[in-house]
C-alpha positions as CSV (number, residue, x, y, z in Angstrom):
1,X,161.3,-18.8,83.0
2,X,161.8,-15.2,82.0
3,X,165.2,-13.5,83.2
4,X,164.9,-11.1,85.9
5,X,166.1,-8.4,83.9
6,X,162.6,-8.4,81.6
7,X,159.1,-7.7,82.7
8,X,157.9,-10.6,80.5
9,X,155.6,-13.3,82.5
10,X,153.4,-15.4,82.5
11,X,149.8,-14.5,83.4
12,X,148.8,-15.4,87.0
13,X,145.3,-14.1,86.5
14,X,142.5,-17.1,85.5
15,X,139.1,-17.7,85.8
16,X,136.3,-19.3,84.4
17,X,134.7,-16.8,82.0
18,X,130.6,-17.9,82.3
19,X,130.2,-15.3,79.4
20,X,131.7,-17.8,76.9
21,X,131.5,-20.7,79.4
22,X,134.8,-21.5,79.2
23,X,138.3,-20.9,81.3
24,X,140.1,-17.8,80.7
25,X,143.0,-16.5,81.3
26,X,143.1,-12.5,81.7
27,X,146.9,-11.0,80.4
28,X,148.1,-7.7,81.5
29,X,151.3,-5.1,80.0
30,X,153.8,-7.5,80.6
31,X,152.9,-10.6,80.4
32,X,151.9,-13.6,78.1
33,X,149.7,-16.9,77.8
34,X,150.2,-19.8,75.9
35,X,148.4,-23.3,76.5
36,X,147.6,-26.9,74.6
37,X,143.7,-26.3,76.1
38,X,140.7,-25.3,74.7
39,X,140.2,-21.8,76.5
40,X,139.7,-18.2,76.2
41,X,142.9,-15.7,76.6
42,X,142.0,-11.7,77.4
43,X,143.6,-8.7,77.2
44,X,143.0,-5.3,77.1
45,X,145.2,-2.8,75.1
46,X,145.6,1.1,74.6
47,X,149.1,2.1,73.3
48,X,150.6,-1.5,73.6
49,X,150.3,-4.6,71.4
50,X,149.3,-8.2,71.4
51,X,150.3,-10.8,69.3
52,X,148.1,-14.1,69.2
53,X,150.2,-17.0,68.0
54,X,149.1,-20.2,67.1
55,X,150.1,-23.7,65.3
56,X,147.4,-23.8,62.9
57,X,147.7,-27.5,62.6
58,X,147.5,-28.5,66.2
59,X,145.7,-25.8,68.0
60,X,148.5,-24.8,70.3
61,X,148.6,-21.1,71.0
62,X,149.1,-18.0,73.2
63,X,149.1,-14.1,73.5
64,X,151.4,-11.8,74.8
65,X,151.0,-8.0,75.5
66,X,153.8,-5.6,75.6
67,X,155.1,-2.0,74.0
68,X,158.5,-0.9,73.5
69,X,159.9,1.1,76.1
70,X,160.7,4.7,74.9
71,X,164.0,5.5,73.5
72,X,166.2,8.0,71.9
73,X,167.2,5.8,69.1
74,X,164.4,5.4,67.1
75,X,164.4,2.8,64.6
76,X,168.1,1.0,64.8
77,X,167.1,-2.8,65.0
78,X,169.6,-3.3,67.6
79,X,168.3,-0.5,69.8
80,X,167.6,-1.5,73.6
81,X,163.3,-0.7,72.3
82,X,163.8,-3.7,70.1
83,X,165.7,-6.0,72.0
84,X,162.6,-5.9,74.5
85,X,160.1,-6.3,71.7
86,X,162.5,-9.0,70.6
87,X,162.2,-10.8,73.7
88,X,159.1,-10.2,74.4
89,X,158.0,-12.4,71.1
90,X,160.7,-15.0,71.7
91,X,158.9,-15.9,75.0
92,X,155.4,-16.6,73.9
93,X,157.1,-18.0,70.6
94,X,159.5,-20.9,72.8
95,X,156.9,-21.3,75.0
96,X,154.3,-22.3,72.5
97,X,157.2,-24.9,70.7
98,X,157.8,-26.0,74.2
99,X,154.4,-27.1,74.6
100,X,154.5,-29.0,71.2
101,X,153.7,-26.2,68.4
102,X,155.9,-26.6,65.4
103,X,157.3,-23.4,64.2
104,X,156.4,-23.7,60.3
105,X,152.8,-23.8,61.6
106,X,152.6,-20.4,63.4
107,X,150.2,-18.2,62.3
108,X,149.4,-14.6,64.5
109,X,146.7,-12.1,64.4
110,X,148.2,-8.6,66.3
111,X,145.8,-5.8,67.8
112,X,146.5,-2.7,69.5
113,X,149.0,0.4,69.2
114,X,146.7,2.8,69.6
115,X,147.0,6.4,70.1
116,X,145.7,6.8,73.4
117,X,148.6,7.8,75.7
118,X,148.9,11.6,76.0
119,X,151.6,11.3,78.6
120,X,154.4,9.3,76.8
121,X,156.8,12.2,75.2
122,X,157.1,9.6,72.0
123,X,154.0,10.3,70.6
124,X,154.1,7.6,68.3
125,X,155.0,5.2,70.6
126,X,151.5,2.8,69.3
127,X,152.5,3.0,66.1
128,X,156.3,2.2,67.0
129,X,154.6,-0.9,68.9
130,X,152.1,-1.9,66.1
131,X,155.5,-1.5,63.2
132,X,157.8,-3.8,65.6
133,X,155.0,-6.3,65.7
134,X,154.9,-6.4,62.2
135,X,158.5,-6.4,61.0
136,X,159.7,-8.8,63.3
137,X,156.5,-11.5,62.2
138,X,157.8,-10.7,58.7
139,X,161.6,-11.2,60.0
140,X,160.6,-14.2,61.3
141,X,158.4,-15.6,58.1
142,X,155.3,-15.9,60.8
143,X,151.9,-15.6,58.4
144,X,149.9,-12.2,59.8
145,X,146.3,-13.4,58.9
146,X,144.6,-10.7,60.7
147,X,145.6,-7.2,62.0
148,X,143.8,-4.1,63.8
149,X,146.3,-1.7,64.9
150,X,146.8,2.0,65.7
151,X,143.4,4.4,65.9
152,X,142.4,6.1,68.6
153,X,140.5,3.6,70.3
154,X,142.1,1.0,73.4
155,X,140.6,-2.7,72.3
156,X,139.7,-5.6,74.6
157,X,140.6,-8.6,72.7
158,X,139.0,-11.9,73.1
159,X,141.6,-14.9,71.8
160,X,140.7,-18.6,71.7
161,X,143.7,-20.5,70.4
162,X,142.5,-24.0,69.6
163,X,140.0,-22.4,66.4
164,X,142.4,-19.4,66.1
165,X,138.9,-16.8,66.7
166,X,139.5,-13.8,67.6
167,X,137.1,-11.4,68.8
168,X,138.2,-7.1,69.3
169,X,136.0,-4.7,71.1
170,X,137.0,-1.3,70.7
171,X,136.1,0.8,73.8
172,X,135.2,4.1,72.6
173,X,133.7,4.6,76.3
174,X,136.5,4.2,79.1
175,X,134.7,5.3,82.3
176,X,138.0,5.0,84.6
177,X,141.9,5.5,83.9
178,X,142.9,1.6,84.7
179,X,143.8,0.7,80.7
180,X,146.1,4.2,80.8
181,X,147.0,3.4,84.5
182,X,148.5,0.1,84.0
183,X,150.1,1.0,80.8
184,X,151.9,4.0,82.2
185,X,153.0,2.1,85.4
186,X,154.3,-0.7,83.0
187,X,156.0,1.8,80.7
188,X,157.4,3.2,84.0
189,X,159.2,-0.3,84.8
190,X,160.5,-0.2,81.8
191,X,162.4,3.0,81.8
192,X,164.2,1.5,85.0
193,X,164.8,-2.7,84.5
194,X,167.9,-2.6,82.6
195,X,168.0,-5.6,79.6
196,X,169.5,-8.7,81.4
197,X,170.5,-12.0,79.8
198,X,169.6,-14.1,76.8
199,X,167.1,-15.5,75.0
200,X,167.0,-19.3,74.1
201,X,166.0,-19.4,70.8
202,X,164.3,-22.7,69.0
């Protein structure tokens, strides 16, 4: 279970998607996703990113979606942005070995980071997201076998874990504010949960 000090959870929100005739599960900033089963994981993304991990040999996978909370220290590795990227991808990353995934088997596919947040005063903050994702899979010697990140466009993102498919809309036509919404309420939470605890690493 995720310390209290970190917004990373797992996603409450699931359904039985009759699009794909299959059960979904629906992730918001925040939170992450990871199951044995032969389902459909969903998430939408404007400045944050998603990682979709999965043991390519057994089909066990999961998604998370999160950003770096702004900072004044830019790119030191040890910075309090990192340490929540950090976490966030240790989460999905123990949860998945907890459910049987082998660690040499991970392979992930990352979306998002784009520049759609006029608010945040980090303008860059998607591509700060969409670098993290990337340096700390390459940190970690986790294969990146597909990537769509920064552009100007939020993406919904269609994962199913036991094939690996992944499917990415980009939404050139947003007719309400609930992508920025979320994202600046989560970004919010950020600026104000101070880092608690450890991770448990495997």
């Amino acid at each position: 279970m995720a310390e209290q000090g970190y917004e990373e959870h797992v996603a409450p929100n699931q359904y039985y998607d009759r699009q794909f005739d299959i059960e979904a599960a629906k992730i918001l900033p925040g939170e992450y996703y990871a199951t044995r089963r032969d389902m459909l994981i969903v998430t939408v993304l404007g400045s944050c990113v998603a990682a979709c991990i999965r043991d390519r040999a057994s089909g066990i996978g999961g998604m998370n979606h999160f950003m770096l909370p702004e900072s004044g220290d830019n790119e030191d590795p040890l910075s309090q942005s990192a340490r929540y990227g950090t976490y966030a991808m240790e989460m999905l990353i123990n949860q998945l070995i907890k459910l049987g995934a082998k660690r040499p088997n991970l392979e992930a596919k990352v979306f998002g980071g784009g520049n759609v947040m006029r608010h945040f005063t980090v303008h860059n903050i998607g591509e700060r997201n969409a670098a993290f994702v990337l340096d700390y899979l390459g940190t970690e010697k986790i294969r990146v076998s597909a990537q769509d990140l920064v552009g100007i466009y939020p993406r919904k993102v269609y994962f199913f874990p036991k094939t690996g498919k992944v499917l990415v809309k980009r939404l050139k036509n947003i007719h309400n504010n609930t992508i920025f919404e979320r994202e600046k309420e989560y970004s919010s939470r950020l600026q104000v949960t101070p880092i608690a605890g450890e991770v448990e690493l495997f």
